[in-house]
N, CA, C and O atoms as a DFTB+ gen file, in Angstrom:
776 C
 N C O
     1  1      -0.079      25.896     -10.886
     2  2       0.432      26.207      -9.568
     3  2      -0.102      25.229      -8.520
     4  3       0.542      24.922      -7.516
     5  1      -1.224      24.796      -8.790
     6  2      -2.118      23.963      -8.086
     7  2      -1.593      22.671      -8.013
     8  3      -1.990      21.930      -7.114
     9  1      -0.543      22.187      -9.029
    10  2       0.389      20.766      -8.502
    11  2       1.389      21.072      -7.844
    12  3       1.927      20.226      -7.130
    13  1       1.776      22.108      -7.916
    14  2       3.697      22.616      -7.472
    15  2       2.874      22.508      -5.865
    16  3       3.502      22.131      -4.876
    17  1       1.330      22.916      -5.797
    18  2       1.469      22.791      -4.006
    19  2       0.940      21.402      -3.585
    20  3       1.097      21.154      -2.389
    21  1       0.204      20.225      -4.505
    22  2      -0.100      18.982      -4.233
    23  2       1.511      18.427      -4.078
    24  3       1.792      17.597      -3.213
    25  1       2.477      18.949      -4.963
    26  2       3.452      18.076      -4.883
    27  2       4.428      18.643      -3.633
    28  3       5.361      17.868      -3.428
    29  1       4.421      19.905      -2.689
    30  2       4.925      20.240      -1.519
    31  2       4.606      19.709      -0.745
    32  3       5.405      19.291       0.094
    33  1       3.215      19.464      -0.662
    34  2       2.283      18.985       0.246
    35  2       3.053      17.366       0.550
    36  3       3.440      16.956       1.645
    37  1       3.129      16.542      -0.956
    38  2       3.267      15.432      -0.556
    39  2       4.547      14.883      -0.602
    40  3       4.659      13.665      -0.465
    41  1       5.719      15.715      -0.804
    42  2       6.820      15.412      -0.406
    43  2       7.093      15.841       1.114
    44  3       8.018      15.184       1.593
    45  1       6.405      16.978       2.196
    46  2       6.139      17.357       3.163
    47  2       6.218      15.871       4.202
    48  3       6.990      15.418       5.047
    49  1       5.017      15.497       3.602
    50  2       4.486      14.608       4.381
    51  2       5.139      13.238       4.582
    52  3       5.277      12.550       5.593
    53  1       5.535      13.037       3.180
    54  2       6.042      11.695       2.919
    55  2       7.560      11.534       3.695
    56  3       8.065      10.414       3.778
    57  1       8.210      12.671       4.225
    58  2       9.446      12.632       4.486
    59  2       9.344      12.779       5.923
    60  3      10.319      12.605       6.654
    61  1       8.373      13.045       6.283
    62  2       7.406      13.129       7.806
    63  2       7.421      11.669       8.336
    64  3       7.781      11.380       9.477
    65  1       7.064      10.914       7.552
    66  2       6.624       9.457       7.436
    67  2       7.725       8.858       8.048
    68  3       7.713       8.267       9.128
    69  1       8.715       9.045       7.280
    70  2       9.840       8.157       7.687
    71  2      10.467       8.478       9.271
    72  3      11.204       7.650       9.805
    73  1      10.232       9.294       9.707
    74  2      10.676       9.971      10.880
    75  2       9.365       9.325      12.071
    76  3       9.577       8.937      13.220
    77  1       8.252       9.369      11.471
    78  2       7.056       9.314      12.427
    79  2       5.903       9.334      11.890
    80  3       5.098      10.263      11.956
    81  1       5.678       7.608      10.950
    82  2       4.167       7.505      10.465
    83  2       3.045       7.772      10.863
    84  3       2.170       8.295      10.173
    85  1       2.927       7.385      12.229
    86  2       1.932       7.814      12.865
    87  2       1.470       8.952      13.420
    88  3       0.287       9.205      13.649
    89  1       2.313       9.572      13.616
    90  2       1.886      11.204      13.562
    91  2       1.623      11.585      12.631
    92  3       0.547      12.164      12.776
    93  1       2.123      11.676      11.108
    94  2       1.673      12.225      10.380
    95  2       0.396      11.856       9.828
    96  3      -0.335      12.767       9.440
    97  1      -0.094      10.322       9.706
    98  2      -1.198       9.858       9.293
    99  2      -2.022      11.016      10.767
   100  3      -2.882      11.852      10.489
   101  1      -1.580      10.818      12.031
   102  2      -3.219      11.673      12.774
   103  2      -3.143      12.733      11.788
   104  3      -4.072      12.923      11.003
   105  1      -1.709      13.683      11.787
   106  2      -2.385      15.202      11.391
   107  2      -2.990      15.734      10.103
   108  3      -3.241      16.898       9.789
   109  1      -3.233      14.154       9.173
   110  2      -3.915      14.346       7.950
   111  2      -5.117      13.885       8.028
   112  3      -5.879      14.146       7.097
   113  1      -5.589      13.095       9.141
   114  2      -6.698      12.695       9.537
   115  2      -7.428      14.041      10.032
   116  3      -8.426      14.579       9.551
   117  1      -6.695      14.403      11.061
   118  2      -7.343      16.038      12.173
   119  2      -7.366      17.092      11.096
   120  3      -8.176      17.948      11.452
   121  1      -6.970      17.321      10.239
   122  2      -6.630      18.321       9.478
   123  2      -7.738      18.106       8.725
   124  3      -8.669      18.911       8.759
   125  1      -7.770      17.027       7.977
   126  2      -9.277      17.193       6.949
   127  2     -10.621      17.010       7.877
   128  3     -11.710      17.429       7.484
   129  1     -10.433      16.264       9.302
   130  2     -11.732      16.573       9.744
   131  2     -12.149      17.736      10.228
   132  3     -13.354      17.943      10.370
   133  1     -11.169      18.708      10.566
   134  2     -11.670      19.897      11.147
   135  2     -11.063      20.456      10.678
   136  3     -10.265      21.125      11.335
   137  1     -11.069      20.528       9.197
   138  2     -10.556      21.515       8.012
   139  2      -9.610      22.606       8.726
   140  3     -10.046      23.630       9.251
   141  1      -8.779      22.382       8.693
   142  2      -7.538      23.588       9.527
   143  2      -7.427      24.110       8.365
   144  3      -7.600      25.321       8.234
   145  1      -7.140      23.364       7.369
   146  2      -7.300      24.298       5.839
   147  2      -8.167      23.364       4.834
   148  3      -8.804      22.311       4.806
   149  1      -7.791      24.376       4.089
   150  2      -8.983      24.258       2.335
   151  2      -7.839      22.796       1.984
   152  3      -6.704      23.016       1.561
   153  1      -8.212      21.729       2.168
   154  2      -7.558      20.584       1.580
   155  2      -8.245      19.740      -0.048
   156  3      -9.326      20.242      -0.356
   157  1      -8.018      19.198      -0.521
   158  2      -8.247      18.839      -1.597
   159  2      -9.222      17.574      -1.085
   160  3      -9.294      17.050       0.026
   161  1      -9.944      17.288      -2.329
   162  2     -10.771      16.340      -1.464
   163  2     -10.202      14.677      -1.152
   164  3     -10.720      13.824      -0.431
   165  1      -9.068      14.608      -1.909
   166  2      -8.454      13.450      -1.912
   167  2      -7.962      12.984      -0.299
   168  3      -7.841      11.849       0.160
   169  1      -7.781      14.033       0.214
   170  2      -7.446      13.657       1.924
   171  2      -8.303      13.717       3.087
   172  3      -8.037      13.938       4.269
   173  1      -9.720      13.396       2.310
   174  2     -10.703      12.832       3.275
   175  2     -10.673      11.475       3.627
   176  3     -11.347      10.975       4.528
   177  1      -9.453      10.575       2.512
   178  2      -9.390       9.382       2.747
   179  2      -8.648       9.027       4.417
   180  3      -8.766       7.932       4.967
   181  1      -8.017      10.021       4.915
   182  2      -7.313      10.233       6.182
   183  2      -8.820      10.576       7.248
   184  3      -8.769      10.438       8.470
   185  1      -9.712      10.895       6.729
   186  2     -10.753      11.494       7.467
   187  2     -11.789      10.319       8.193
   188  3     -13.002      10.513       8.276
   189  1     -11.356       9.516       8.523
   190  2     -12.255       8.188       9.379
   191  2     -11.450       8.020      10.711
   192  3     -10.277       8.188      11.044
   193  1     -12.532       7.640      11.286
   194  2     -12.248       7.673      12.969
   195  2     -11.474       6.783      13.783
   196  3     -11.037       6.838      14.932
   197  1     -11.410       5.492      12.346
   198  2     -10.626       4.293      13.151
   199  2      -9.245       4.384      12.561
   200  3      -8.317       3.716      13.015
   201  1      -9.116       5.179      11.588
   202  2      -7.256       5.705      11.022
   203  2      -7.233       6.195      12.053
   204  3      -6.838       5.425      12.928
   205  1      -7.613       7.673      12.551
   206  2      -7.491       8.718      13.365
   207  2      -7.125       8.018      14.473
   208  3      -5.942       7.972      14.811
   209  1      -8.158       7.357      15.204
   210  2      -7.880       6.610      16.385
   211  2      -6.794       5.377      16.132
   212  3      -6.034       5.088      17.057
   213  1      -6.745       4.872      15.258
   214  2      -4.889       3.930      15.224
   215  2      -4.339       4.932      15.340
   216  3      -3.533       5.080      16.258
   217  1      -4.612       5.944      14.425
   218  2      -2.579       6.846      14.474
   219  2      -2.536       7.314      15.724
   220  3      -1.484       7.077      16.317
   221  1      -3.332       7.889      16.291
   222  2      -3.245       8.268      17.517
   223  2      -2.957       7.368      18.832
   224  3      -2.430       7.885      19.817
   225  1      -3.270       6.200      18.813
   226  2      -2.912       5.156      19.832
   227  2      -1.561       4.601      19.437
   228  3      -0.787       4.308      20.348
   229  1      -1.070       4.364      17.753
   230  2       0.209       4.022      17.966
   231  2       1.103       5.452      17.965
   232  3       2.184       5.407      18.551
   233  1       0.744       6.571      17.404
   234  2       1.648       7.699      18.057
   235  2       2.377       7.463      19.468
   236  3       3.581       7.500      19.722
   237  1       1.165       7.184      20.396
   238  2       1.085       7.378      21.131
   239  2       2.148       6.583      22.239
   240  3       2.706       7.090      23.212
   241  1       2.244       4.929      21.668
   242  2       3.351       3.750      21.522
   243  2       4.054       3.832      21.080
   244  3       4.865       2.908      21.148
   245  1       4.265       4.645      20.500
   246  2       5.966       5.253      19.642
   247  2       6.433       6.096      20.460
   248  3       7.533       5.799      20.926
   249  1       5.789       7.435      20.934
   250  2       6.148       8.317      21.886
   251  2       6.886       7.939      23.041
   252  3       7.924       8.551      23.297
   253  1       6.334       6.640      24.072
   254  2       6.828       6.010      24.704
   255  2       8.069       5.037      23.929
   256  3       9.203       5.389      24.252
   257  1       8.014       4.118      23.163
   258  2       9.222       3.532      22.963
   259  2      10.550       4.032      22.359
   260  3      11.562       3.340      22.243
   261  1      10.389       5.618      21.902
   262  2      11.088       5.629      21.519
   263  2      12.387       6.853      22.071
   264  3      13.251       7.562      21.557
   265  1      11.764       6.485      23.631
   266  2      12.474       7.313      24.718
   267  2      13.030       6.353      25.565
   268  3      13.397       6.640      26.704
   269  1      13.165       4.638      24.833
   270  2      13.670       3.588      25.920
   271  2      14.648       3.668      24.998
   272  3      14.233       3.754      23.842
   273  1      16.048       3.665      25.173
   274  2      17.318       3.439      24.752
   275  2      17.038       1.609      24.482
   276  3      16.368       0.847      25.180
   277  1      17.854       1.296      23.170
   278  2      17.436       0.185      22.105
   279  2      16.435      -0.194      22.450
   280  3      16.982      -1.249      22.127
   281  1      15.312      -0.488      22.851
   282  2      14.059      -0.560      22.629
   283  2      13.762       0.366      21.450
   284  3      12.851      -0.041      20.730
   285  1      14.260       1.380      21.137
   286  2      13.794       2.666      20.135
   287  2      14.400       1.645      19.194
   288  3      13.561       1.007      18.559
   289  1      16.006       1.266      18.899
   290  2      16.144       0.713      17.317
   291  2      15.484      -0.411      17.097
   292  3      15.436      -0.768      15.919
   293  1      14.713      -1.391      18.265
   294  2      14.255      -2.525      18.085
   295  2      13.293      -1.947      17.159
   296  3      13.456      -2.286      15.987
   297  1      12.172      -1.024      17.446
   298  2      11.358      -0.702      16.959
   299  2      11.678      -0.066      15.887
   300  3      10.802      -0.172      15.029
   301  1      12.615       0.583      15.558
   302  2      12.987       1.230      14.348
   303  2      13.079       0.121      13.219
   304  3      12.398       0.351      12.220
   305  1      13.823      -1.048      13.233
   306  2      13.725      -1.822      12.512
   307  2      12.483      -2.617      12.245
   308  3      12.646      -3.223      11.186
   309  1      11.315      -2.860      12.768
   310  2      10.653      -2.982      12.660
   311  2       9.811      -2.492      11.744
   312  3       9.102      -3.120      10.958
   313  1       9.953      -1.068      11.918
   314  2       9.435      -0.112      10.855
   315  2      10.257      -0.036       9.588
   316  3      10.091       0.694       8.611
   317  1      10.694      -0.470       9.698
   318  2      12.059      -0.652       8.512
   319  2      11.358      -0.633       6.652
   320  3      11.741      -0.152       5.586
   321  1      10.302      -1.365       7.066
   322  2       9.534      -1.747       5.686
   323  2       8.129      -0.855       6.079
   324  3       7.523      -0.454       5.086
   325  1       7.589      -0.526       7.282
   326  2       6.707       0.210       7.233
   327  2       6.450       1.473       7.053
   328  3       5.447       1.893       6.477
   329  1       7.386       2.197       7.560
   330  2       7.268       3.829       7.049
   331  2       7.508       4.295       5.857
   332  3       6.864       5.205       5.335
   333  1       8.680       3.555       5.227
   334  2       8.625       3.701       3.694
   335  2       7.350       3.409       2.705
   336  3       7.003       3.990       1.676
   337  1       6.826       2.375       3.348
   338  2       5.547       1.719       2.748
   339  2       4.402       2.888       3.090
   340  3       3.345       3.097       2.495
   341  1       4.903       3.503       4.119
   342  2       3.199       4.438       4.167
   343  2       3.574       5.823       3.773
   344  3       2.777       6.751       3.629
   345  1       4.916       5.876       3.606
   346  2       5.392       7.461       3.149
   347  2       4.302       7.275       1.515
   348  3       3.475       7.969       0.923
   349  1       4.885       6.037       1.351
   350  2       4.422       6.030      -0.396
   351  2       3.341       5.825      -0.841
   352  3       3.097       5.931      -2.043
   353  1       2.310       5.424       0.218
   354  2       0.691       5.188       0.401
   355  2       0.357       6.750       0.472
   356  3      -0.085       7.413      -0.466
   357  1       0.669       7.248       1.845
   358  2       0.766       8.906       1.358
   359  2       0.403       9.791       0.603
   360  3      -0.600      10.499       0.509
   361  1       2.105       9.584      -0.379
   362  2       1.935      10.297      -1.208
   363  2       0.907       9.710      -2.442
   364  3       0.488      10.635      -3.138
   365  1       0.424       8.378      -2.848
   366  2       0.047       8.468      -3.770
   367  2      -2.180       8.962      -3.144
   368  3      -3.131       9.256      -3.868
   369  1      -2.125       8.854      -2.007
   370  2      -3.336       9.563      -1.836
   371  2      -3.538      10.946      -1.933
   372  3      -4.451      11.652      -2.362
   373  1      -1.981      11.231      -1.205
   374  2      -2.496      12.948      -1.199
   375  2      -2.042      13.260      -2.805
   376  3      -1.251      14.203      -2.770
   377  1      -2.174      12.986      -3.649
   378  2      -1.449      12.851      -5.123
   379  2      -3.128      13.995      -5.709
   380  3      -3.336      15.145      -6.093
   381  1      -3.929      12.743      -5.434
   382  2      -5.106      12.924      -6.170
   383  2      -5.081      12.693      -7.632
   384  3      -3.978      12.341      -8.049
   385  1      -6.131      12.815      -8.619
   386  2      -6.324      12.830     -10.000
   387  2      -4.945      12.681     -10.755
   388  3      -4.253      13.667     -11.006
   389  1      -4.524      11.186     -11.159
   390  2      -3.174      11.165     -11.859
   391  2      -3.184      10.135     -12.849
   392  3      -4.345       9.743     -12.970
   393  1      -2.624       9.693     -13.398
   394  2      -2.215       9.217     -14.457
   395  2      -1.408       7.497     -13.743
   396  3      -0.423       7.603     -13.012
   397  1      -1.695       6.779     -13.913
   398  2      -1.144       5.470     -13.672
   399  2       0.447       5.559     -13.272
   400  3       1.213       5.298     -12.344
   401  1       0.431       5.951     -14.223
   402  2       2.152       6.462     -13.907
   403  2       2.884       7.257     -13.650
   404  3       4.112       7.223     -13.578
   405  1       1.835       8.421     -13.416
   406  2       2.024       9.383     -12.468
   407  2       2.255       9.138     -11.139
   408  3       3.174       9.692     -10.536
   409  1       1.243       8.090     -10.454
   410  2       1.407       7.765      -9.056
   411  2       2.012       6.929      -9.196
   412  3       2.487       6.620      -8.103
   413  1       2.468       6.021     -10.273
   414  2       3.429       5.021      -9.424
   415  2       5.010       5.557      -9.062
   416  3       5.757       5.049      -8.226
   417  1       5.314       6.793      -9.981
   418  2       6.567       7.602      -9.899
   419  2       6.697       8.815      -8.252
   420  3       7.681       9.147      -7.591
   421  1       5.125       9.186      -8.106
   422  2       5.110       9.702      -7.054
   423  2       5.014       8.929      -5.415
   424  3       5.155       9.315      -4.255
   425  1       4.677       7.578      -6.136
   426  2       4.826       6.737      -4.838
   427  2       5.931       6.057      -4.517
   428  3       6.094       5.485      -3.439
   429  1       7.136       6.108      -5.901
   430  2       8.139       5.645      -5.585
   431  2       8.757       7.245      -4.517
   432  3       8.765       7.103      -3.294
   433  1       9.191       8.541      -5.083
   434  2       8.888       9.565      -4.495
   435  2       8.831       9.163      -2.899
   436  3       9.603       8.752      -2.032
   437  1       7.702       9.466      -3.013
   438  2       7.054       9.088      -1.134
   439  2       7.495       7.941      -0.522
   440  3       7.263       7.901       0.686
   441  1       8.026       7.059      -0.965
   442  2       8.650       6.100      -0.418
   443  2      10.236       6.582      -0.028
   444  3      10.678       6.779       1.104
   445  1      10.817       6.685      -1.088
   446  2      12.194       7.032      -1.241
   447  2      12.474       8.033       0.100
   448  3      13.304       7.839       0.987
   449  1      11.544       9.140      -0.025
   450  2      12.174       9.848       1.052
   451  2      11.763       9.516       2.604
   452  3      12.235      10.201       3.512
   453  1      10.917       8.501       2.851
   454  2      10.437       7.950       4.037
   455  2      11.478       6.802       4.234
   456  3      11.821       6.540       5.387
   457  1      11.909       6.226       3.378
   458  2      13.217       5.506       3.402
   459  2      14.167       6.325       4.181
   460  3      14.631       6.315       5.321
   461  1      14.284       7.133       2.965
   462  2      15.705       8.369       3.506
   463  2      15.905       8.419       4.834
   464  3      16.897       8.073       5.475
   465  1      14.286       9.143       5.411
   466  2      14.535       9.776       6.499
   467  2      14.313       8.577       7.736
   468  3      14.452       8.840       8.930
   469  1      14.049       7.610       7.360
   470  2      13.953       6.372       8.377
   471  2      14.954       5.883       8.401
   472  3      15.124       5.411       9.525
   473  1      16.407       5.574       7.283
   474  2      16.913       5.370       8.216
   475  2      18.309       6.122       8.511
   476  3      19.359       5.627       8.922
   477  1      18.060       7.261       8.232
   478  2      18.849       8.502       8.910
   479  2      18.107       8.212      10.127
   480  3      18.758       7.482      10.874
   481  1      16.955       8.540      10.580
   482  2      16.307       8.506      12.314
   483  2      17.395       6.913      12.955
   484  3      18.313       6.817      13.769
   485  1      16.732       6.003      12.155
   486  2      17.190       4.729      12.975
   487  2      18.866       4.523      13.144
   488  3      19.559       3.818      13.877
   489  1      19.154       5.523      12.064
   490  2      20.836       5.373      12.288
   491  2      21.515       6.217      13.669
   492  3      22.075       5.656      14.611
   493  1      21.362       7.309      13.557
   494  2      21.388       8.385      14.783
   495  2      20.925       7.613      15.755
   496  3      21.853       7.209      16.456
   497  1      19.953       7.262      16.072
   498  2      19.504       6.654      17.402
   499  2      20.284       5.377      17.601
   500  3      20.303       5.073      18.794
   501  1      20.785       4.724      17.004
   502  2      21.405       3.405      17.621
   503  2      23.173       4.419      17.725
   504  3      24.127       4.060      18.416
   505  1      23.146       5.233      17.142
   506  2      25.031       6.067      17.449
   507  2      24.364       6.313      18.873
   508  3      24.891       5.769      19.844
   509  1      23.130       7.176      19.068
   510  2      23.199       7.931      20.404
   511  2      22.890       6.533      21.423
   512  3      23.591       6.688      22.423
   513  1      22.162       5.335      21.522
   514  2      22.287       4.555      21.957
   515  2      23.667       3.727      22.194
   516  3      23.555       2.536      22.483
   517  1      24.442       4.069      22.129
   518  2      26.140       4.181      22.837
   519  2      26.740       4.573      23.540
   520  3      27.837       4.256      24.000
   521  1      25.528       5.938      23.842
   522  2      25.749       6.791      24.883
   523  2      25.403       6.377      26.494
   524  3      24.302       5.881      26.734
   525  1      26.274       6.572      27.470
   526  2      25.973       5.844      28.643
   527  2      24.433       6.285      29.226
   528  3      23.708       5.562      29.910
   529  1      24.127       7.692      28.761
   530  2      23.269       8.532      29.580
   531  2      21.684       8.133      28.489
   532  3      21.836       7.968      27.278
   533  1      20.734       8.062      28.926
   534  2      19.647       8.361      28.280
   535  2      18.810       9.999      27.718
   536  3      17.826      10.082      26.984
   537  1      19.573      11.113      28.333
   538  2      18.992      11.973      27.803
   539  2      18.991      12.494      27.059
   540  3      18.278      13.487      26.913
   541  1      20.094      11.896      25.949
   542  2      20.533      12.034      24.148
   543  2      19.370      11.478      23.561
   544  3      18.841      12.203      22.719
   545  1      18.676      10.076      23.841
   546  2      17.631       9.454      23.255
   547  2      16.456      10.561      23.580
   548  3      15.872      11.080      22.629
   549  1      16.220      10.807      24.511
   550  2      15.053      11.494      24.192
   551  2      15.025      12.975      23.969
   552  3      13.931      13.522      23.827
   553  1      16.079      13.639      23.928
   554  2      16.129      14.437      22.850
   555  2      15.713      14.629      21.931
   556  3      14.938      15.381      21.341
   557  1      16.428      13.702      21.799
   558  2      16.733      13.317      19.945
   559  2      15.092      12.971      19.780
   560  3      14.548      13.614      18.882
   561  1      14.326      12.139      20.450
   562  2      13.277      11.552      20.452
   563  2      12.121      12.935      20.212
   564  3      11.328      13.004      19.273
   565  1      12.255      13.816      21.156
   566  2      11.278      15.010      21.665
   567  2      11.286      15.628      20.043
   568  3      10.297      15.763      19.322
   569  1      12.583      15.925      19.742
   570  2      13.230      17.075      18.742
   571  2      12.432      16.319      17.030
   572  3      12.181      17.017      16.048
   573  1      12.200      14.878      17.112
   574  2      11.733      14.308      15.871
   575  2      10.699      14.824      15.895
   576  3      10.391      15.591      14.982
   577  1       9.625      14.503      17.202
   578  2       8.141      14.970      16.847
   579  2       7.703      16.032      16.770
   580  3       6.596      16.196      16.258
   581  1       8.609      17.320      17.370
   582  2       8.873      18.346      17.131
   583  2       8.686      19.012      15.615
   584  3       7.935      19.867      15.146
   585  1       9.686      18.234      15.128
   586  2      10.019      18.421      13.654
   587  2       8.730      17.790      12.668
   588  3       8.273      18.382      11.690
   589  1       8.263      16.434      13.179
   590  2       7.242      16.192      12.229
   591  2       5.646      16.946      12.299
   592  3       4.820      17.230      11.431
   593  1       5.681      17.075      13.544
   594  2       4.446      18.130      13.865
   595  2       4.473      19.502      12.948
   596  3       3.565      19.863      12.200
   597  1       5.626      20.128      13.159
   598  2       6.074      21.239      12.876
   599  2       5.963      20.915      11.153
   600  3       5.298      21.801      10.617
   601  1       6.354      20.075      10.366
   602  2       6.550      20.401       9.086
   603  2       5.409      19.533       8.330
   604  3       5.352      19.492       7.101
   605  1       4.512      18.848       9.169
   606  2       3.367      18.444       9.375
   607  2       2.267      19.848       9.128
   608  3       1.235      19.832       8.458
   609  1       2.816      20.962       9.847
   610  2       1.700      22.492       9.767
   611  2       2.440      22.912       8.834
   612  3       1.554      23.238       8.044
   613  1       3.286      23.128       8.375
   614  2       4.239      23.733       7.490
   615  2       3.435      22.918       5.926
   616  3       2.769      23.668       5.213
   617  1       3.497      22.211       5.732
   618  2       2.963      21.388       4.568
   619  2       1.479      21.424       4.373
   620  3       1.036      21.191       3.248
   621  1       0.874      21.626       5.115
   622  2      -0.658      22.225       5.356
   623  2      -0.763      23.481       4.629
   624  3      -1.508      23.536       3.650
   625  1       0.011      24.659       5.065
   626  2      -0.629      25.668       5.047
   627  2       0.316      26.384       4.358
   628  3       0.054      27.539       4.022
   629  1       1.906      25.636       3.963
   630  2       2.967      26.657       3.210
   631  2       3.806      25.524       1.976
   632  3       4.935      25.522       1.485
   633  1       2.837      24.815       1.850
   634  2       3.318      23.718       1.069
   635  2       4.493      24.131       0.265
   636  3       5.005      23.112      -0.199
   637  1       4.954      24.895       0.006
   638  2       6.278      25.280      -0.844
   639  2       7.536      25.494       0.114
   640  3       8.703      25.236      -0.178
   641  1       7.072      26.005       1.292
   642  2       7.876      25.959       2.310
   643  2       8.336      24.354       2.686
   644  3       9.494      23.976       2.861
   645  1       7.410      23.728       2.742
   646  2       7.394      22.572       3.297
   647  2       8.255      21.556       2.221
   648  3       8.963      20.659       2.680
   649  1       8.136      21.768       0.832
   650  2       8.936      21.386      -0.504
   651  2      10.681      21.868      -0.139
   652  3      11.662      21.125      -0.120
   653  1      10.636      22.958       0.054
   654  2      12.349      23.521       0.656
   655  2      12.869      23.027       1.570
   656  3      14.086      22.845       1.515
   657  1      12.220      22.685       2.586
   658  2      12.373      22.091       3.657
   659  2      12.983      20.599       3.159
   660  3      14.164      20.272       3.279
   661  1      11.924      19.775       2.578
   662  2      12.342      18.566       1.913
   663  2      13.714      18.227       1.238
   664  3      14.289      17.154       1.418
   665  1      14.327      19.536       0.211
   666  2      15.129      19.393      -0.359
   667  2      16.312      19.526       0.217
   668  3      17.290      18.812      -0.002
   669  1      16.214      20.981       1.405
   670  2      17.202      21.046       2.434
   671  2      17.862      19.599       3.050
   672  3      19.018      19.189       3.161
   673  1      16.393      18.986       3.425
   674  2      16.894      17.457       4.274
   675  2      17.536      16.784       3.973
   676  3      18.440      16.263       4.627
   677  1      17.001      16.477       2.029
   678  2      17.683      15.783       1.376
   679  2      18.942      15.688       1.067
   680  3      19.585      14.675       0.789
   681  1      19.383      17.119       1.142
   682  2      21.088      17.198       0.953
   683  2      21.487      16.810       1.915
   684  3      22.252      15.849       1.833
   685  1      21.120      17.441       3.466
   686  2      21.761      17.345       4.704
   687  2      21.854      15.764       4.490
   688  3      23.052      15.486       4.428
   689  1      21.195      14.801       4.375
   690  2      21.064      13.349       4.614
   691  2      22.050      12.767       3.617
   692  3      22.513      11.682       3.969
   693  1      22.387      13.141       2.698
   694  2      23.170      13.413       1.653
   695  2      24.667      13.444       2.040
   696  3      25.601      12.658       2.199
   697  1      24.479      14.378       2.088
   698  2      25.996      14.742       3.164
   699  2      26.323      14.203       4.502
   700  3      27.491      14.057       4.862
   701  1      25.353      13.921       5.208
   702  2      25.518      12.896       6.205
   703  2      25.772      11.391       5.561
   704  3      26.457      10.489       6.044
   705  1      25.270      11.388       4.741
   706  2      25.292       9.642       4.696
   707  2      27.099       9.598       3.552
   708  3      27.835       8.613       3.492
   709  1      27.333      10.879       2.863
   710  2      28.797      10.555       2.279
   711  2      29.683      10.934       3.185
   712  3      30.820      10.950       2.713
   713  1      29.606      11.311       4.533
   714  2      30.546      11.386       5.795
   715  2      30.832       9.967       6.203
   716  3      31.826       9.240       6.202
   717  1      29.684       9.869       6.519
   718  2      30.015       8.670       6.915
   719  2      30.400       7.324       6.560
   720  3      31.002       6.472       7.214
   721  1      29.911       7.308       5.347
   722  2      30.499       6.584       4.294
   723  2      31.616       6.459       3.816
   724  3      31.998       5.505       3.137
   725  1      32.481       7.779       4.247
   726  2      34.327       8.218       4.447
   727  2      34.591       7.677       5.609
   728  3      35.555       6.913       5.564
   729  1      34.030       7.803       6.767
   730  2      34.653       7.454       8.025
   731  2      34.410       5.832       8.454
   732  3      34.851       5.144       9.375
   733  1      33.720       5.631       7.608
   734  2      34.005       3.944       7.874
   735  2      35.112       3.224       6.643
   736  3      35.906       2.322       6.912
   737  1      34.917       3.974       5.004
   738  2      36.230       3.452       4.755
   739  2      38.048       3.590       5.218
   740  3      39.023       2.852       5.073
   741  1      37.811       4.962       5.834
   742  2      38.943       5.552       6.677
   743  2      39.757       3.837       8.020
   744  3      40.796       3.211       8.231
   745  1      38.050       3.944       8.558
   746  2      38.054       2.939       9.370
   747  2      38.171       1.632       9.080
   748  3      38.624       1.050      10.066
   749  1      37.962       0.865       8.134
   750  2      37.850      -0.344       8.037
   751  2      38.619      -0.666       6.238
   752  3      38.565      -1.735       5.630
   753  1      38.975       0.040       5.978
   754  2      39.795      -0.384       5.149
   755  2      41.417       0.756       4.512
   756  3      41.801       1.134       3.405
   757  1      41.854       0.904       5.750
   758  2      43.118       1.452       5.718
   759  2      44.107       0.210       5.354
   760  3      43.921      -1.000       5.221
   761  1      44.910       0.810       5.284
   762  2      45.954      -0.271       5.118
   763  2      46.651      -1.189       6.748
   764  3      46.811      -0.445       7.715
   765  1      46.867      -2.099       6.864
   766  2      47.093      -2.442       8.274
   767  2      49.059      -2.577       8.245
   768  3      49.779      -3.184       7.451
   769  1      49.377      -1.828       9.324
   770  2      50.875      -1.743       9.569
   771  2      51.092      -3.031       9.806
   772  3      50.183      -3.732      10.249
   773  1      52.837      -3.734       9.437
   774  2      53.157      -4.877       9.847
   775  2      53.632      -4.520      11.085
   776  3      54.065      -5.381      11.851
């Protein structure tokens, strides 16, 4: 039972990642330093002051950029290779005690869905960046950290919850990404009238 919740835990997180690395690296940092819960000891590696203090200063530079309409996708692409890269760092820490090829399957895992959800985020935000008004971006902006905070405690303390959650996304993103994947062949490869 004790992997079914390492492995909630770190699909939780890893799908966190892609949405907002740096938040999630603080709340695995804050979490094992002031034990909010019984964590495994593998996520004391989050437990040093100069992670804590990066995630928290670039949280903090994300928070702001990503309430400037395209300034947010500049930066999204940017992250393009980074959040996937730390979804999968992540997961293979919060993994703990594995097998070589255990973590390299769980870090593909933690990548994959920090992929996913990065660039579902970066896609949405450059649609709502079309919008004349700015208060779609930060919505949308408020409602992410919302969500990663939120399933950030959810993965802490209900790790199976936090696993459902994951799989939920996965379809939704799923189904978002074969919509749209119709509405651009709809769009760009109809037949053209003479």
């Amino acid at each position: 039972m004790e992997w079914i919740a390492a492995l909630g835990r770190t699909m939780g997180f890893s799908f966190a990642a892609g949405i907002n690395l740096y938040a999630t690296v603080a709340i695995l940092g804050l979490a094992s330093r002031y034990n909010w819960v019984a964590l495994p000891s593998q996520y004391q590696a989050f437990d040093n002051d100069f992670i804590i203090a990066t995630a928290l200063g670039l949280y903090v530079i994300e928070f702001v950029a990503d309430k400037i309409p395209w300034f947010d996708s500049i930066w999204d692409t940017v992250h393009s290779a980074i959040r996937p890269l730390g979804g999968a760092v992540i997961a293979v820490m919060t993994l703990g005690d594995a097998s070589p090829g255990t973590e390299v399957l769980v870090g593909l895992l933690g990548g994959t869905l920090a992929a996913g959800t990065h660039f579902t985020k970066s896609g949405t935000r450059a649609i709502a960046n079309t919008s004349p008004e700015p208060f779609s971006n930060w919505i949308l902006s408020l409602g992410e950290d919302a969500f990663v905070i939120g399933l950030g405690v959810v993965a802490l303390k209900y790790p199976l919850v936090a696993a459902a959650v994951v799989v939920v996304g996965v379809i939704f993103i799923a189904l978002f990404a074969t919509i749209l994947w119709r509405a651009i062949r709809r769009r760009w490869l109809r037949p053209r009238l003479a």
